[in-house]
FIDOPA-375679 format. One record per residue (C-alpha): residue number from 1; residue in three letters; x, y, z. Coordinates in steps of 0.2 Angstrom, whole numbers. Example, Ala and Ser with C-alpha at 12.3 -4.5 7.8 and 13.67 -1.06 7.14 Angstrom:
! residues 2
{site 1; Ala; {62; -22; 39}}
{site 2; Ser; {68; -5; 36}}
//
This chain:
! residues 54
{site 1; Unk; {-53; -26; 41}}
{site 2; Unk; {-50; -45; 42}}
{site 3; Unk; {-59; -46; 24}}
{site 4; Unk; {-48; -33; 16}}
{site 5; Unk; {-32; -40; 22}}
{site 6; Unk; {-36; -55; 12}}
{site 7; Unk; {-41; -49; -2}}
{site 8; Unk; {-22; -39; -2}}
{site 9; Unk; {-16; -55; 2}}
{site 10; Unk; {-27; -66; -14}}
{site 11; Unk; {-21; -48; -25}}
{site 12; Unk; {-3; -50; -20}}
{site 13; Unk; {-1; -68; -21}}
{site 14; Unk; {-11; -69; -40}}
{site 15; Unk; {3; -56; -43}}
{site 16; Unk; {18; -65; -37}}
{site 17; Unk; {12; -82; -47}}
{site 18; Unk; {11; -70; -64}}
{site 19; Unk; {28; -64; -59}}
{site 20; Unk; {34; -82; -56}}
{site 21; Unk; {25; -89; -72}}
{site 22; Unk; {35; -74; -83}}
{site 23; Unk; {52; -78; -75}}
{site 24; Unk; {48; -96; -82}}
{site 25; Unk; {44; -92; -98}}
{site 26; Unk; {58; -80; -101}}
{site 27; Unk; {69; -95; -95}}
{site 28; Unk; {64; -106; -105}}
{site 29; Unk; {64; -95; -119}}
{site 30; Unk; {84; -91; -114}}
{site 31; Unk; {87; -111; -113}}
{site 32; Unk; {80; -114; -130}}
{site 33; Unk; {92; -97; -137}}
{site 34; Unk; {105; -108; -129}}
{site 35; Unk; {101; -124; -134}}
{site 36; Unk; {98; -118; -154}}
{site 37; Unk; {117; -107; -152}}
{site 38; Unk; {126; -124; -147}}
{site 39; Unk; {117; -133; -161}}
{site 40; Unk; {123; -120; -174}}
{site 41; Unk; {140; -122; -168}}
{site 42; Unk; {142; -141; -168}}
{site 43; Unk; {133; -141; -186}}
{site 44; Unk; {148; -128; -191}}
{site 45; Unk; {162; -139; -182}}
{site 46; Unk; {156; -155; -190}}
{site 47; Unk; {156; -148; -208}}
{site 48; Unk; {171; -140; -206}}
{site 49; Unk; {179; -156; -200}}
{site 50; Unk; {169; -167; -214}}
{site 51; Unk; {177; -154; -224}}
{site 52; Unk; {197; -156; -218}}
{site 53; Unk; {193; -175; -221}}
{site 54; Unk; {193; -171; -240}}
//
């Protein structure tokens, strides 16, 4: 019995960590999203000042 509980545990635990690794990723990915929308903004802001400086 003792045996098969820690297997459920070892199963459950691999499980949790792929969980956790997804969440990570999919953060990450989200940040960079973020990150490359702000960046697209400021290009657009600065050319259109550059622009009224003309």
């Amino acid at each position: 019995m003792n045996m098969l509980e820690q297997e459920l545990a070892r199963a459950r635990m691999t499980e949790m960590q792929a969980q956790a690794e997804a969440a990570t990723r999919a953060r990450r990915l989200y940040l960079a999203h973020r990150a490359a929308r702000r960046a697209e903004r400021a290009v657009r802001r600065a050319a259109r000042a550059s622009a009224a400086v003309y």
